[in-house]
C-alpha positions in Angstrom: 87.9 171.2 -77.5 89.6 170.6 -81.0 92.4 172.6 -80.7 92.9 171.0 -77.0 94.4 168.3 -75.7 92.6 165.2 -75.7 93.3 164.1 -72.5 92.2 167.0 -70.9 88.5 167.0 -72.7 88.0 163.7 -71.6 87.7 165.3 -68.2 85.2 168.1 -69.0 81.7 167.0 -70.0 80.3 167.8 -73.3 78.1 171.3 -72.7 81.3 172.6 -70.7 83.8 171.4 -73.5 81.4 173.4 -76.2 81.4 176.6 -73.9 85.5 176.5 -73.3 85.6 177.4 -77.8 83.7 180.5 -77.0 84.8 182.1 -73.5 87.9 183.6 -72.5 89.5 184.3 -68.9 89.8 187.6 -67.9 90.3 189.4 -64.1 89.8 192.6 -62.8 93.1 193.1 -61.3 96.1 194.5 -63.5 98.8 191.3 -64.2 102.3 191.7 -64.1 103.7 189.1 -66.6 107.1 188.6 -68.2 105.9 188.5 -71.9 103.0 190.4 -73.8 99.2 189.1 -73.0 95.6 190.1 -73.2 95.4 191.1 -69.6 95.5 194.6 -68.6 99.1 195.5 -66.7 99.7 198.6 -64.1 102.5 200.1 -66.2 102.9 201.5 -69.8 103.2 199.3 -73.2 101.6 197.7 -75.6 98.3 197.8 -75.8 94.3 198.8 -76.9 93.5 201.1 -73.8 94.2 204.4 -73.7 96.6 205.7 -70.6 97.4 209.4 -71.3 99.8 211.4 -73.9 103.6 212.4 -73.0 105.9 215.1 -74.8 107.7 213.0 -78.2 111.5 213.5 -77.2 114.2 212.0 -79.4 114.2 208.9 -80.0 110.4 207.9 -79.5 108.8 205.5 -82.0 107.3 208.1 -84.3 104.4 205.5 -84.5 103.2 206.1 -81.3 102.9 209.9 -82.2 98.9 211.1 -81.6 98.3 212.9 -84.6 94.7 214.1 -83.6 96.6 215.5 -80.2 99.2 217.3 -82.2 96.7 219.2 -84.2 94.8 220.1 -80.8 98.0 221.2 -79.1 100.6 222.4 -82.0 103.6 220.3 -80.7 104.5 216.2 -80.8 103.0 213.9 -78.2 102.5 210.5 -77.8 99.9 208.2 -77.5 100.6 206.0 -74.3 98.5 202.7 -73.8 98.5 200.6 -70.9 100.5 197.3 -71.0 98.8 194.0 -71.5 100.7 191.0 -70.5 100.0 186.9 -70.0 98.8 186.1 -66.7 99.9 183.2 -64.4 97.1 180.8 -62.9 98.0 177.8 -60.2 95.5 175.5 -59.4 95.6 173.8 -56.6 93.8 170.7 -56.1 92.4 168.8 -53.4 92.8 164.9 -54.0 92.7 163.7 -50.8 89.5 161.0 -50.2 86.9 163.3 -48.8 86.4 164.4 -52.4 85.3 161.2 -53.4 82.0 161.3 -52.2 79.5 160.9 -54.8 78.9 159.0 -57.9 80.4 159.2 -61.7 80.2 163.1 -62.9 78.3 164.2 -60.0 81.2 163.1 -58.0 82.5 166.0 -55.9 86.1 165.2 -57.6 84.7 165.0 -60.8 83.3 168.6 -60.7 86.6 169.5 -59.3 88.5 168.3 -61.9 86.7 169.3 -64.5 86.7 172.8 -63.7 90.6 172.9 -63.0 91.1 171.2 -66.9 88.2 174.0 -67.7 90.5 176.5 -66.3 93.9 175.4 -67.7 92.7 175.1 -70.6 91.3 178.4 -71.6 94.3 180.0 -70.2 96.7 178.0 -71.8 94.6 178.2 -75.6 95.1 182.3 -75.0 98.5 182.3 -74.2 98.6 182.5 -70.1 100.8 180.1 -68.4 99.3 177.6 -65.9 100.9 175.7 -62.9 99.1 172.7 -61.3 99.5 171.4 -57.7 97.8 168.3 -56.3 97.6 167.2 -52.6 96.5 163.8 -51.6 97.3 160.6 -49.9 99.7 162.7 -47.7 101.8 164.1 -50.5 102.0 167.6 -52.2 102.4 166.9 -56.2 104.5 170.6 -56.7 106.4 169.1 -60.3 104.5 171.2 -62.5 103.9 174.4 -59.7 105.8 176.9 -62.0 103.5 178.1 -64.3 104.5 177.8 -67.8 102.3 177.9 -71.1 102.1 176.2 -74.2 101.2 172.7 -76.3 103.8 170.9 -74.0 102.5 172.5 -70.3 98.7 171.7 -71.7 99.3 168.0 -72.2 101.1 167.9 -68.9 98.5 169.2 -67.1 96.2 166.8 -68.8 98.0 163.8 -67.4 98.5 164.6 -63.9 94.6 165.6 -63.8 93.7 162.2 -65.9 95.9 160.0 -63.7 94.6 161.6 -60.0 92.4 159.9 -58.5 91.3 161.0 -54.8 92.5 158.9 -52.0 94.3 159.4 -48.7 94.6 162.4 -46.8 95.4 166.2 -48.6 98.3 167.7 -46.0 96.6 170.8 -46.1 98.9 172.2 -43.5 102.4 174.1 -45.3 100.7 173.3 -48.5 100.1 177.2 -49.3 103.5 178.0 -47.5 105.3 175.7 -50.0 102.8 177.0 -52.9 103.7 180.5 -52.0 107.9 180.7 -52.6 107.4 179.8 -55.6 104.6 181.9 -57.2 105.4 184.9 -59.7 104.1 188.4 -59.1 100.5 189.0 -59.3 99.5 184.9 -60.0 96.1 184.2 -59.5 95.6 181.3 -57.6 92.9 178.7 -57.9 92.1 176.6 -54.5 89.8 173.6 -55.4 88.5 172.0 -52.0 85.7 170.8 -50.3 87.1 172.5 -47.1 84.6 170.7 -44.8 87.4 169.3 -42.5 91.4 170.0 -42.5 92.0 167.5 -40.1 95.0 166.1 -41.3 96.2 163.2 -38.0 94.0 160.7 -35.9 93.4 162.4 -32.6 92.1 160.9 -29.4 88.3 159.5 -30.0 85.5 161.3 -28.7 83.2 159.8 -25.8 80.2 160.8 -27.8 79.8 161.0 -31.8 79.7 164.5 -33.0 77.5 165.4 -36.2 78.8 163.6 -39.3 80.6 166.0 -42.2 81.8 169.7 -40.9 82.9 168.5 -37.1 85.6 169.3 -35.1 85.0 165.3 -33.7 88.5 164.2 -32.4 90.7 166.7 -31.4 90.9 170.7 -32.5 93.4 169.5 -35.5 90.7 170.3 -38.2 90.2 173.9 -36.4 93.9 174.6 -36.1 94.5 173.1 -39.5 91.4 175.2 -41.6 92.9 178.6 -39.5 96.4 177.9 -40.8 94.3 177.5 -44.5 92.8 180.5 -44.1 95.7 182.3 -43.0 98.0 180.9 -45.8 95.0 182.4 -48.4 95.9 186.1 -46.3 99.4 185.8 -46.8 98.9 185.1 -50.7 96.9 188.0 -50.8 99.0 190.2 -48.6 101.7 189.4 -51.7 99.7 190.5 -54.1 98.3 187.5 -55.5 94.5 186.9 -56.6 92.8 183.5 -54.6 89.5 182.0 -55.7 88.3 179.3 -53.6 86.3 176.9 -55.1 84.7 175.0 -52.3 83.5 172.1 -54.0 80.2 170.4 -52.8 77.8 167.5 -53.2 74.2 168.4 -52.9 73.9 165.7 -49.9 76.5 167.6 -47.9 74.5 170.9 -48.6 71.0 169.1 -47.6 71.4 166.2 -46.0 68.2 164.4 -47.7 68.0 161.4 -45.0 65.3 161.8 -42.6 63.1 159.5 -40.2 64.3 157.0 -38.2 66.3 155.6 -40.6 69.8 154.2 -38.8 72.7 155.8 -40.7 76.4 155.0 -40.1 78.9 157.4 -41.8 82.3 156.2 -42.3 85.5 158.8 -42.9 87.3 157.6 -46.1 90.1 159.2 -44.8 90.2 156.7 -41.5 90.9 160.0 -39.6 87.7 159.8 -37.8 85.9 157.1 -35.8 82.6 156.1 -37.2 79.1 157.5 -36.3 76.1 156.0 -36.0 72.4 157.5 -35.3 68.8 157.9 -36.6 68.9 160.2 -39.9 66.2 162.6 -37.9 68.7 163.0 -34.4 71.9 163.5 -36.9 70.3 165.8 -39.7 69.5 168.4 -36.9 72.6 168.8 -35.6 74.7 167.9 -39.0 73.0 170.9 -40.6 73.2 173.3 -37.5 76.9 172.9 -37.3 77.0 172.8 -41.6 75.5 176.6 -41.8 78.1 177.5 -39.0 81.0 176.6 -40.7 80.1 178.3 -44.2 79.3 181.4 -42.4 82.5 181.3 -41.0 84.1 180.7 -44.0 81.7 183.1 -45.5 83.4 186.0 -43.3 87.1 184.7 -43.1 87.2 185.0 -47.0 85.2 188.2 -47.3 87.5 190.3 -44.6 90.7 188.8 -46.8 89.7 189.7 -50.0 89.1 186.0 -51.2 86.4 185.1 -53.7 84.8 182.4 -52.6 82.5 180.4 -54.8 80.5 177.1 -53.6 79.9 174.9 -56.6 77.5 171.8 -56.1 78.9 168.9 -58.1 75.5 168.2 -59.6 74.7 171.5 -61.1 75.7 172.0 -64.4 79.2 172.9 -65.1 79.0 175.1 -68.2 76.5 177.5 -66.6 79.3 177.2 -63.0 82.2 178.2 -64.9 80.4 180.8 -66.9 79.0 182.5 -63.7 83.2 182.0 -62.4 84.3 183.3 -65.7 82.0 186.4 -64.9 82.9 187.1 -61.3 87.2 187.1 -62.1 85.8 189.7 -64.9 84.2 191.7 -61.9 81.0 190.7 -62.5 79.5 191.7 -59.5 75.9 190.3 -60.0 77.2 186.6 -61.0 77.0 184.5 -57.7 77.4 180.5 -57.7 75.9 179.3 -54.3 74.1 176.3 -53.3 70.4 176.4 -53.8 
């Protein structure tokens, strides 16, 4: 990352900063952006790609005229490409506690925050303008929302991803709402969470523990809460936005290695939810059971709203994740990145 900043390639390990020289970010979608880009707009302009050929009237830029068509049809036409402008990304980050499970770079924040400075990055180095928004420790971080682009918006973003840390709770609920007002047309919006529970308030203690991890445990907040998550990603969409999700995961969420009769006691970091205690063999059953429930669910919510969705384990290598990202916002249709 020589031409980036160098706070923000502190954050991204070395095979991922080496990949950011080569790859670019591209979507499938037509952009609508106020300035000229590399991204393919729905309207007529500047650019490499062919649209169709008008009648030259008065006034036209007589270097737009098709010569090859003028010989073809005996009278002056143009040459009409299709547009390209910048495109707008916001990234919004989960911070709160539950993303600090795991250790150094396989820490589920880690991976998290790598990938956002990935992201920001590449857009910003080719000219697309980058907003940034990071929930935790009850708080909604929205200074640096409007996307912008440029040396100045690069370092800023490096900053406020250096100096995050996770800790507290993320208010997940109004955080799209308040995200939402104030994105341009067309923004493609980047949702970085672990999204195993929204509860976001201490509810009344069960009588009996529920399985550790995805569990509804204390009251139906985290239900309500995820719904009003998934409903805010529908309303994004509805506007014309583009939402990747990015559910960010540590392999002992995804396979809950403890086993026998092992006691376990899991604690919430959060202090939202009482602790529970159990053998590793009576919890892993359930635990998983309810785990595969609640990524099928998410699994169809995002699918019938027209959100890509893309698990990434925090252990798995994060030059070969964002390559397979990069490949599925190009509408690579093949490229999947899912737990293994």
């Amino acid at each position: 990352m020589a031409d980036g900043s160098s706070t923000l390639g502190a954050l991204v390990p070395a095979d991922l900063g080496e990949l950011l020289r080569t790859r670019v970010l591209q979507v499938r979608r037509p952009v609508l952006g106020r300035r000229h880009g590399r991204h393919a707009a729905r309207r007529v302009g500047l650019g490499l790609d062919f649209r169709d050929h008008r009648a030259y009237v008065p006034g036209d830029d007589p270097r737009q005229l098709d010569w090859r068509a003028v010989a073809r049809r005996d009278r002056l036409v143009l040459r009409q490409t299709e547009a390209e402008d910048e495109l707008s990304l916001v990234i919004v980050l989960d911070a709160g506690a539950n993303m600090a499970y795991g250790q150094g770079p396989h820490a589920k924040f880690a991976a998290a925050r790598a990938l956002a400075a990935a992201f920001a990055w590449t857009a910003i180095r080719q000219g697309d303008r980058v907003g940034l928004v990071i929930a935790r420790d009850g708080d909604i971080d929205t200074s640096l929302l409007r996307p912008a682009t440029g040396p100045d918006r690069l370092e800023a973003v490096a900053r406020s991803l250096g100096r995050s840390e996770p800790k507290g709770r993320a208010p997940m609920r109004g955080l799209l709402t308040r995200v939402a007002a104030r994105l341009p047309a067309r923004t493609v919006v980047l949702f970085v969470s672990d999204l195993l529970d929204a509860a976001t308030q201490v509810g009344t203690p069960p009588k009996t523990p529920s399985a550790p991890g995805v569990s509804p445990s204390t009251t139906d907040d985290a239900d309500e809460v995820q719904a009003e998550v998934l409903g805010g990603l529908a309303q994004l969409r509805a506007r014309g936005h583009d939402l990747v999700v990015l559910q960010t995961l540590h392999r002992d969420e995804v396979e809950f290695p403890w086993d026998g009769h092992r006691l376990l006691r899991f604690v919430d970091p959060r202090g939202l939810r009482v602790d529970i205690e159990g053998t590793a063999a009576s919890l892993r059953t359930r635990y998983l059971e309810r785990f595969e429930t609640h990524l099928r669910a998410l699994d169809s919510a995002c699918e019938a709203q027209g959100v890509m969705l893309a698990r990434v384990i925090s252990d798995e290598p994060l030059a070969r994740t964002f390559a397979t990202l990069l490949g599925r916002l190009a509408g690579d249709v093949d490229a999947e990145v899912v737990p293994r």
